[in-house]
C-alpha positions as CSV (number, residue, x, y, z in Angstrom):
1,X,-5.9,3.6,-0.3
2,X,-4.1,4.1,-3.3
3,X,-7.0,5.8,-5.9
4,X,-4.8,7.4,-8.5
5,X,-6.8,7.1,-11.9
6,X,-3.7,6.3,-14.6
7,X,-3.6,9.5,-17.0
8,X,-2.4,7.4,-19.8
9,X,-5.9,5.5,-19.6
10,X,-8.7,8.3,-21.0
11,X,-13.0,7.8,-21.2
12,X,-14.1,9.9,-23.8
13,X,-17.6,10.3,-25.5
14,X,-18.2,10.7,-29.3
15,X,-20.7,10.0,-31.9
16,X,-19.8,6.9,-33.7
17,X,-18.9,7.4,-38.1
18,X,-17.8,4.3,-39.8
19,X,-15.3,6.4,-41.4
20,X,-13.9,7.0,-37.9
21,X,-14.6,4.1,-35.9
22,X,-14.5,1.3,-38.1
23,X,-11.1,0.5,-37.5
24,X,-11.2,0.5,-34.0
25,X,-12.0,-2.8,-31.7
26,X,-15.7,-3.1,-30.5
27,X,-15.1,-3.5,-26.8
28,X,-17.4,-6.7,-26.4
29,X,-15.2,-8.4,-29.1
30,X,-11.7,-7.5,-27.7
31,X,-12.7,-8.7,-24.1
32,X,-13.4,-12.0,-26.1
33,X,-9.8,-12.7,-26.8
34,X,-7.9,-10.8,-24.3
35,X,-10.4,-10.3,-21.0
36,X,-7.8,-12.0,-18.9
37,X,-6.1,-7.9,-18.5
38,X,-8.6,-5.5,-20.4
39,X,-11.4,-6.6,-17.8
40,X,-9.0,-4.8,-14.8
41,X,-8.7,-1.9,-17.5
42,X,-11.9,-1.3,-18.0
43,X,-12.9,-1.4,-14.3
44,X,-10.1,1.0,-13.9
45,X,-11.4,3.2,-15.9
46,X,-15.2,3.2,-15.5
47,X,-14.5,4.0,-12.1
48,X,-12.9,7.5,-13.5
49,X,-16.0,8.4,-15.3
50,X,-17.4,10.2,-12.9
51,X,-18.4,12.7,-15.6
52,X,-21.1,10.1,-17.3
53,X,-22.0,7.8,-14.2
54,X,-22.1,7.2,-10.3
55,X,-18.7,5.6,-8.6
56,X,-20.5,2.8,-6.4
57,X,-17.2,0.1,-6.9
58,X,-14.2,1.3,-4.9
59,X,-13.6,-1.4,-3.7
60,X,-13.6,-3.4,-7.2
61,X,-11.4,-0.4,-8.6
62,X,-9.0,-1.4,-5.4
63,X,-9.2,-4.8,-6.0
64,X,-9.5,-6.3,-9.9
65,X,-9.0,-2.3,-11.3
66,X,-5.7,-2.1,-9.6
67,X,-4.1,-5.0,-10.4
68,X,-4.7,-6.8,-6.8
69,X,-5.8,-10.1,-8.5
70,X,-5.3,-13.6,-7.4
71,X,-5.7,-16.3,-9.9
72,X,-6.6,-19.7,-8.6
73,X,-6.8,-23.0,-10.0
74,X,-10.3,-24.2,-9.1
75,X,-13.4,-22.3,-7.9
76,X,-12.5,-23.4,-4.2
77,X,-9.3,-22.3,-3.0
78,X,-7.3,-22.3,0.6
79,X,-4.7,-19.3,1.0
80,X,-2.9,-18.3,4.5
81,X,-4.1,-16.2,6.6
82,X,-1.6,-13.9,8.6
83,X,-2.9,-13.6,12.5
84,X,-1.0,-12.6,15.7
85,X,2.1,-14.7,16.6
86,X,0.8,-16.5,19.7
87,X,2.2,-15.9,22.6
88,X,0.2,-17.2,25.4
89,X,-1.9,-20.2,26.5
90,X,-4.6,-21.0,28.9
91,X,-5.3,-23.1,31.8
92,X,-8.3,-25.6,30.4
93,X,-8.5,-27.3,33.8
94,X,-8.4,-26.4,37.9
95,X,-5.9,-28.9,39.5
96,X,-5.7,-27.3,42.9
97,X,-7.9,-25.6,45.3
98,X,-8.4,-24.7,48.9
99,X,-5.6,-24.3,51.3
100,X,-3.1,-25.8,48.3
101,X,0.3,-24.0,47.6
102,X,1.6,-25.4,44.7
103,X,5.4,-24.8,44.3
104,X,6.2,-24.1,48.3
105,X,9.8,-26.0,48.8
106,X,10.8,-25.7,45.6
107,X,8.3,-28.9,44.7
108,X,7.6,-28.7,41.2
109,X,3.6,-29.2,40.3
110,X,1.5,-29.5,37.3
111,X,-0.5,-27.0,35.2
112,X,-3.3,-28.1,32.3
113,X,-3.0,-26.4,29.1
114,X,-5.2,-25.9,26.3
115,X,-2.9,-26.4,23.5
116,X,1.0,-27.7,23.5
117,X,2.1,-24.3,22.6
118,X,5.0,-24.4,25.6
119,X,7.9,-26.4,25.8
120,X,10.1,-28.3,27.9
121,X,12.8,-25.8,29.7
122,X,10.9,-22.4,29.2
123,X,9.9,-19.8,31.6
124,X,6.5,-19.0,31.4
125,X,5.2,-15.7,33.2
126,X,2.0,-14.7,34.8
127,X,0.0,-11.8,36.3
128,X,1.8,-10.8,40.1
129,X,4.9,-11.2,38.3
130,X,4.9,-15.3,38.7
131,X,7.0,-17.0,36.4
132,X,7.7,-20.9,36.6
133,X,10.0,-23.6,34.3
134,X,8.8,-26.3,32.3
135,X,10.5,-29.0,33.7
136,X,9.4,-32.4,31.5
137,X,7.8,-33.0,27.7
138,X,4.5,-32.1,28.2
139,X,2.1,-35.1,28.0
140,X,-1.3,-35.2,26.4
141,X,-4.5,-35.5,28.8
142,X,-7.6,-36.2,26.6
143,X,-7.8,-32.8,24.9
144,X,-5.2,-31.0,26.6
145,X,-1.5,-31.1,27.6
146,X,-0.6,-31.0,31.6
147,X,3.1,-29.4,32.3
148,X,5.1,-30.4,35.5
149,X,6.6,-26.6,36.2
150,X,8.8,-25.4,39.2
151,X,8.1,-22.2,40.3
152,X,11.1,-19.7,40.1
153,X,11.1,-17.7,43.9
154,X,12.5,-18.6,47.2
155,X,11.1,-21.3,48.8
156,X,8.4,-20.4,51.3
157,X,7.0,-18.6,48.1
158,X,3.5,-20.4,46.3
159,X,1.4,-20.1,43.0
160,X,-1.4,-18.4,44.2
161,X,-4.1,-20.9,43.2
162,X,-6.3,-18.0,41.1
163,X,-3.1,-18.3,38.6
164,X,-3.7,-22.2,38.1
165,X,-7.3,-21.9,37.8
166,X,-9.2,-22.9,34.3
167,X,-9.5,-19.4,31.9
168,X,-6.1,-18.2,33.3
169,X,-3.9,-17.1,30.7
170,X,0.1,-17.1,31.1
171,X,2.6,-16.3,28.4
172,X,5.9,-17.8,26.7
173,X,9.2,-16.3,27.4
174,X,12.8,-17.5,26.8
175,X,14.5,-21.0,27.4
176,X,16.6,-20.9,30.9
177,X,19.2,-24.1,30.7
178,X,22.0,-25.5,32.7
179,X,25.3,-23.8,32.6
180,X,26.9,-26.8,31.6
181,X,25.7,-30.1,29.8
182,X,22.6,-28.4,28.3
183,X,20.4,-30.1,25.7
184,X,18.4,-28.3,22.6
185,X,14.9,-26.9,23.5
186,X,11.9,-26.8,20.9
187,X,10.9,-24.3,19.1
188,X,7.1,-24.1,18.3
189,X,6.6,-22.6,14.8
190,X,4.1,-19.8,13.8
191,X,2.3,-20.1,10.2
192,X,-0.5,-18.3,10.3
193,X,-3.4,-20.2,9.8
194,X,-5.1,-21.4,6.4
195,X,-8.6,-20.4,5.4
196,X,-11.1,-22.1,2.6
197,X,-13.2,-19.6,0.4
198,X,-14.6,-20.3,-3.2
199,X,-15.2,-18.3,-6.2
200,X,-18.7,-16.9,-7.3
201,X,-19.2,-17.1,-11.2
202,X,-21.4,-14.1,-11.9
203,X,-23.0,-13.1,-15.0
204,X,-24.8,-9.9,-16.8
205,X,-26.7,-9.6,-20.6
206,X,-28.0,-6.8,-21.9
207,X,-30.3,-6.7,-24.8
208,X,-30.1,-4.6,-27.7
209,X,-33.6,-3.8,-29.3
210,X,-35.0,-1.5,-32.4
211,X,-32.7,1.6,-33.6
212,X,-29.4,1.8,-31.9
213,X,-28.2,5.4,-30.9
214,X,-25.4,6.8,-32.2
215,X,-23.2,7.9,-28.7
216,X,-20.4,6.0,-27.6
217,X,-17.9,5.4,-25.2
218,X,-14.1,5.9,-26.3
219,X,-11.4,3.7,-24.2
220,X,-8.2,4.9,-25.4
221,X,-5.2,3.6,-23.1
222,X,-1.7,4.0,-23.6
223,X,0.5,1.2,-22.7
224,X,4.4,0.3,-24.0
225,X,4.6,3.3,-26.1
226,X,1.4,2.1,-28.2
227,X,-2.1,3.3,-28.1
228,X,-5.3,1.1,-28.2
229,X,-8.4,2.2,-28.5
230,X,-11.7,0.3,-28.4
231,X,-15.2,1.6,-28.3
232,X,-18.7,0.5,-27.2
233,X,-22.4,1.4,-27.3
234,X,-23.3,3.9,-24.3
235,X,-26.2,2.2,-23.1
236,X,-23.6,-1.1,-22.9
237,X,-21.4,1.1,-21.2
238,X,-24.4,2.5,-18.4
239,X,-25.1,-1.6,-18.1
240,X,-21.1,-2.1,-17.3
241,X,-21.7,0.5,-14.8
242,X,-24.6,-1.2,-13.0
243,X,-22.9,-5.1,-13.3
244,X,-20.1,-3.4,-11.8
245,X,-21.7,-2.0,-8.8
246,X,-23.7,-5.1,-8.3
247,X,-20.1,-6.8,-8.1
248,X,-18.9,-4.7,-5.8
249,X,-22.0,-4.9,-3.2
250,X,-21.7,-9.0,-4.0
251,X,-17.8,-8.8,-2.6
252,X,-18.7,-7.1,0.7
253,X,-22.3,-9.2,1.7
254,X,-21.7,-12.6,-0.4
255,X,-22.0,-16.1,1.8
256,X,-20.0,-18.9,1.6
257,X,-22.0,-21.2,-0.5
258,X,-21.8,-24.7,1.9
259,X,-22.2,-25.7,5.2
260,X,-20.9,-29.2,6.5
261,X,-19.1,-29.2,3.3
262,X,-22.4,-29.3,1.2
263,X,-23.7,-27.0,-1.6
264,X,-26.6,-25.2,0.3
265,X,-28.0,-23.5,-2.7
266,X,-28.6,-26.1,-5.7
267,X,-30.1,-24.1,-9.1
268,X,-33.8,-25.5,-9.7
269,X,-33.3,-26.2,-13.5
270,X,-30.0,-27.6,-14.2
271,X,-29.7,-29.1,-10.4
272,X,-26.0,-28.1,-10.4
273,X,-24.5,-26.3,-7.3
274,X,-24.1,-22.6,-7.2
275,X,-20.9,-21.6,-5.8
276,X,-20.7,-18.4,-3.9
277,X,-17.4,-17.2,-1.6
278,X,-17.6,-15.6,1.8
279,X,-17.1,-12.0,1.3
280,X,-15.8,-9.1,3.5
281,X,-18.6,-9.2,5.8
282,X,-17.7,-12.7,6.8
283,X,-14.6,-12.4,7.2
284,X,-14.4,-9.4,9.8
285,X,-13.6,-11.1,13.4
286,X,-14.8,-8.1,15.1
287,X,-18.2,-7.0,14.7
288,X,-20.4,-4.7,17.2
289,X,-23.5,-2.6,17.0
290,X,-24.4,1.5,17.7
291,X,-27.0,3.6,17.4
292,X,-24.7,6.8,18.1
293,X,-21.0,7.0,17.5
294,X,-18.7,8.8,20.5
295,X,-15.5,9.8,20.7
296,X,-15.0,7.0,23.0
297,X,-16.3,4.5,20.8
298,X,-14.2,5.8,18.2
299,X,-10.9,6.0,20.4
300,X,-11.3,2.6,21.7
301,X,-12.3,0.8,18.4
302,X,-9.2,2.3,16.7
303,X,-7.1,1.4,19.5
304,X,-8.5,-2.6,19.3
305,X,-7.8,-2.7,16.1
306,X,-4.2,-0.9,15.8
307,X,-2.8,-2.3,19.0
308,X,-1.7,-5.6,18.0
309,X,0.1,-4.1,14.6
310,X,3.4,-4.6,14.7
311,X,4.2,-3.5,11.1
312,X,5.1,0.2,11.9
313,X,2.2,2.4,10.7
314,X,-0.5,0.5,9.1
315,X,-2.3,2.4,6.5
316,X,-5.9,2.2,8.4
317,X,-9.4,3.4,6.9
318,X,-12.8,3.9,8.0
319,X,-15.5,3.3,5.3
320,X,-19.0,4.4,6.0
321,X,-21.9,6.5,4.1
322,X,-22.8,10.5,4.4
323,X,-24.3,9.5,8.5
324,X,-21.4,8.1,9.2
325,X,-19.1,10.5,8.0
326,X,-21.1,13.5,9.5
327,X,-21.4,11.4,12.8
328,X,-17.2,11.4,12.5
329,X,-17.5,14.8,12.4
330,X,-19.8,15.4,15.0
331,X,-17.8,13.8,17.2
332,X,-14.2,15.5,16.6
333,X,-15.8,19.0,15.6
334,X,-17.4,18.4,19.8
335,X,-13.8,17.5,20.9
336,X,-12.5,21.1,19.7
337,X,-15.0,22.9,22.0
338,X,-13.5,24.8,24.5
339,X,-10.1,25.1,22.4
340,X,-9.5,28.9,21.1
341,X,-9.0,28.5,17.5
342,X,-5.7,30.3,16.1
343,X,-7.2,30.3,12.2
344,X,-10.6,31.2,12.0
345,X,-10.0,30.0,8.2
346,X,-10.3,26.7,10.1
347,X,-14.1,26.2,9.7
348,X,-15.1,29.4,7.6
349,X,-13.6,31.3,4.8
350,X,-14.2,34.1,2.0
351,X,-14.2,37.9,2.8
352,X,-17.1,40.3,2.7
353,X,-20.8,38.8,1.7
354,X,-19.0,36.0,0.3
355,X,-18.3,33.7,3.5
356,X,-17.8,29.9,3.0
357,X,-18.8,28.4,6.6
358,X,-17.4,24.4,6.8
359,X,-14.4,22.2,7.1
360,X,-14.6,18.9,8.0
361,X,-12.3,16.3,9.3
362,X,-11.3,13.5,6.2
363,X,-8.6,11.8,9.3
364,X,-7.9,11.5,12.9
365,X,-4.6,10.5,14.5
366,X,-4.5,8.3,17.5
367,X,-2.5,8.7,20.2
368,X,-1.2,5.5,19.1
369,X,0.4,7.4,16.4
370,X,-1.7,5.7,13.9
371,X,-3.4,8.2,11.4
372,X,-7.2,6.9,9.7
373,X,-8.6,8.2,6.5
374,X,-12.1,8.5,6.4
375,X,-13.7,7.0,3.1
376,X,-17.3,7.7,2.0
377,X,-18.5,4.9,-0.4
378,X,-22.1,5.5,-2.0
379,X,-23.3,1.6,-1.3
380,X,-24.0,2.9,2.3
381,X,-26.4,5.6,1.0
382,X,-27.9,4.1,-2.0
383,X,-28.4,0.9,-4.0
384,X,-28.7,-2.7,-3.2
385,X,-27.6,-1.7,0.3
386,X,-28.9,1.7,1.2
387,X,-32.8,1.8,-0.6
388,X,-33.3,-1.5,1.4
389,X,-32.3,-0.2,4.3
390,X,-34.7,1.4,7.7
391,X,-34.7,4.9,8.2
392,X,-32.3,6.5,11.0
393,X,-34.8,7.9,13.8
394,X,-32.3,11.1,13.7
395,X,-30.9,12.2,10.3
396,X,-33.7,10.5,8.8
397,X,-30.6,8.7,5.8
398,X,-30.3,4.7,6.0
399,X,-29.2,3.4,9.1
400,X,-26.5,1.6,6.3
401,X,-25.4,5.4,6.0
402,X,-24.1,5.4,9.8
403,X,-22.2,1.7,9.6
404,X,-19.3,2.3,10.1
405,X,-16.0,-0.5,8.5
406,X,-12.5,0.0,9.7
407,X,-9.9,-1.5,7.1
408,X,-6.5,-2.4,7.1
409,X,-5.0,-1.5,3.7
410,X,-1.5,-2.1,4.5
411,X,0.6,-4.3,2.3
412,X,1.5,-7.4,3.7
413,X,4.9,-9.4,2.1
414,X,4.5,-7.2,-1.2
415,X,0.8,-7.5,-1.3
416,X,-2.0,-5.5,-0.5
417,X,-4.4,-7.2,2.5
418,X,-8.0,-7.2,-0.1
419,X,-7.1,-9.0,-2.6
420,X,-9.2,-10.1,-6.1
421,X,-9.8,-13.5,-6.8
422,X,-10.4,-15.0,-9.9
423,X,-10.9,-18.7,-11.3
424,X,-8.0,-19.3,-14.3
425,X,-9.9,-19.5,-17.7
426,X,-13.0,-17.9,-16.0
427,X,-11.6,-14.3,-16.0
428,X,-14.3,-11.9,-17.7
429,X,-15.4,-13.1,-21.0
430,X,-18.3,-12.4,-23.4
431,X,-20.1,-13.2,-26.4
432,X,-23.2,-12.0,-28.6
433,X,-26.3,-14.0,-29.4
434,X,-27.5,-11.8,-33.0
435,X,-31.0,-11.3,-34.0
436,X,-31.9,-9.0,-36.3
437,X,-29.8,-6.2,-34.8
438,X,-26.3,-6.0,-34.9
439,X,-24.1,-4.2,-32.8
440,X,-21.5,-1.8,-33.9
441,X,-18.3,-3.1,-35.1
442,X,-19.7,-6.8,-35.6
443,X,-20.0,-8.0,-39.1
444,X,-23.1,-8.0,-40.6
445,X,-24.0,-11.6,-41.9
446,X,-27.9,-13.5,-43.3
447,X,-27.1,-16.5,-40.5
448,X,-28.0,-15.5,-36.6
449,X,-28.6,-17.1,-33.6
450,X,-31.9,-15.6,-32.7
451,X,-35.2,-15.0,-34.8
452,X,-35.9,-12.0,-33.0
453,X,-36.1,-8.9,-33.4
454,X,-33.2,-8.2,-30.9
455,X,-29.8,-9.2,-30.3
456,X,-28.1,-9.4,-26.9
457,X,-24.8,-9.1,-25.4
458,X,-23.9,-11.4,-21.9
459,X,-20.9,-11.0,-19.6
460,X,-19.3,-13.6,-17.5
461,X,-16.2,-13.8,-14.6
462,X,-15.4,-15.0,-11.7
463,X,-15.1,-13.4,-9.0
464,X,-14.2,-13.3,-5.1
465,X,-12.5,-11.1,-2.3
466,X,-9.4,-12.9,0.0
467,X,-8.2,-10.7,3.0
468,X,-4.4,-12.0,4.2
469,X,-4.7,-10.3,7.3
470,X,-8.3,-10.6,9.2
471,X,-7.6,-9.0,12.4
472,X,-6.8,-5.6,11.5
473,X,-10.6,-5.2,10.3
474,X,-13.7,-4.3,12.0
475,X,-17.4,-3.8,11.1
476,X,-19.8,-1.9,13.6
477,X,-23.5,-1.8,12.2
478,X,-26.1,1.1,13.3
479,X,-29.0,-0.1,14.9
């Protein structure tokens, strides 16, 4: 995954003076009129803080703080979804039985299919090297289409009937025509497939009460040859970090907010619908369960997943917690027994009293020649995920902390495959209800908003994940 923080964008502390500061943008008032692009800055470079808070939002930095945005035009949205080509069809219904021998003589016989994916004049092939040629339109039975075929052999050969049998599958091949006096053959075109999400619109305030401290947070990015800067309050900035994370854990385990194409959550005191889009969870085809990761659960899940990419080398990762990446470990560090190592500077190093012992494994190529990077995000460990998680029986860390996600990051026509999606007009915005407090680098004035003895600060986006290519993806969960 591409992670580079942007050296021309620098966090800072400091101590706010007026004579300093005062001509510099309160943050909360420059995300008012240009929120549309600062809001991906700002994620970009909270994430890069690691010096004044915890990085629990990857996957937001990958997403909105990289520049991976979608903007639709309403909070529910269709996009395209890039699957397999198809290739194959199956038999939906048994036609023959018993002593039958469809095709003997040369006789030409019919086949039920589940879909109309084959057409007239192509070969289509089968397990025991059978192959047979549409020979007519197909025509529509109830659900499915039936195909009069001929089988290609000599004639005292037969269709075995296990090959005609509901649940077999056969696959499309090429066109055979006449040598002379042929007519055009149809071509079935591949689109992908369309899928419907929605946008959540999610929101955060923070309230500012009695003396406010003095520390700040400096945002100084470089952009055009210009520098802006803009400030804000450091508690603001710690309740920035929390919204943030709580956005990132929303994009992985958020629900799509109908069913039968109603609202299923309705809020109790306005009675309007709450909209809420399916997040990465639901949209993983593959799903399993462990309690303890092997090598040949590893091997095999990679392969699944890689075997069908066609795309070269895909850029493949496995996210998980600390259990998961020591289980990784575990089980590639157990692979190397018996091996003589060359470098002993492979697992220990330092001279003397001074001895370092441990390396661990960060990838693994397949034999598929696909290489994975293993990811450790903190969600697994810790947070809205982790703390409410049970207890592995073994390492004693959250079973969350063994899951285990395998992620196609691979760019796909131009674009990466996560992609963040945002409502147009409901990109970040926010706004200040004053009390008697007023936050730095807002004009003091004798009319507010509140009588209290408070003022507070609220935040507002929209916000949603859209994967272009499902089936590279795959979620195991530790049980």
């Amino acid at each position: 995954m591409a992670n580079t923080i942007n050296p021309d964008l620098v966090l800072t502390t400091d101590t706010y003076r007026d004579k300093d500061h005062s001509s510099i943008t309160e943050l909360s008032r420059a995300r008012q009129l240009e929120g549309s692009w600062l809001s991906s800055v700002v994620t970009h470079m909270n994430y890069s803080s690691e010096s004044f808070g915890k990085q629990n939002f990857p996957m937001l930095l990958q997403t909105e703080g990289m520049g991976e945005v979608e903007k639709v035009d309403h909070f529910e949205y269709k996009y395209p979804v890039i699957g397999r080509p198809k290739k194959t069809s199956m038999v939906a219904k048994t036609l023959h039985s018993g002593t039958d021998q469809p095709g003997v003589g040369g006789g030409s016989f019919k086949i039920i299919f589940k879909d109309k994916h084959f057409s007239n004049q192509q070969t289509l092939y089968c397990k025991s090297n059978i192959s047979v040629r549409v020979q007519a339109e197909p025509k529509q039975v109830g659900d499915y289409w039936e195909y009069t075929v001929s089988l290609w052999g000599k004639k005292a050969t037969f269709c075995p009937i296990a090959l005609v049998t509901a649940g077999t599958i056969w696959s499309a091949g090429v066109h055979k025509v006449p040598f002379e006096e042929s007519y055009g053959v149809e071509g079935r075109s591949y689109l992908g497939g369309t899928a419907q999400n929605m946008v959540s619109l999610v929101r955060h305030s923070y309230k500012l009460r009695g003396n406010i401290q003095s520390k700040i947070m400096l945002y100084t990015i470089k952009a055009d040859g210009k520098t802006f800067q803009y400030y804000t309050d450091w508690e603001m900035f710690l309740a920035d970090l929390t919204f943030a994370e709580a956005c990132e854990n929303d994009l992985w385990t958020s629900i799509y907010g109908k069913e039968d194409g109603e609202f299923i959550m309705i809020d109790a005191n306005t009675q309007i619908p709450v909209t809420s889009g399916g997040g990465i969870d639901q949209q993983i085809p593959n799903t399993d369960t462990h309690s303890y990761l092997t090598k040949k659960q590893l091997n095999n899940i990679i392969r699944d997943i890689t075997f069908n990419i066609a795309e070269g080398k895909a850029n493949i990762e496995i996210w998980t917690g600390t259990g998961g990446m020591d289980d990784i470990n575990e089980v590639l560090t157990d692979e190397l027994k018996g091996f003589t190592l060359i470098d002993s500077k492979q697992f220990a190093d330092g001279t003397g009293w001074d001895m370092v012992f441990g390396s661990f494994f960060k990838a693994f190529r397949h034999v598929d020649g696909h290489t994975i990077t293993f990811r450790k995000h903190a969600m697994f460990d810790r947070g809205m995920r982790g703390d409410v998680s049970d207890l592995h029986p073994t390492s004693g860390l959250p079973k969350s902390s063994h899951d285990i996600y395998i992620l196609d990051n691979s760019i796909y026509d131009g674009k990466r495959n996560f992609r963040y999606v945002m409502e147009k007009g409901r990109e970040y915005t926010t706004w200040d209800v004053l009390g008697s407090i007023i936050p730095k680098g807002h004009a003091a004035s004798t009319s507010r908003a509140s009588d209290r003895d408070s003022s507070s600060v609220h935040g507002m986006k929209s916000q949603g994940i859209q994967i272009m290519k499902p089936t590279g993806l795959y979620k195991s969960e530790c049980v």
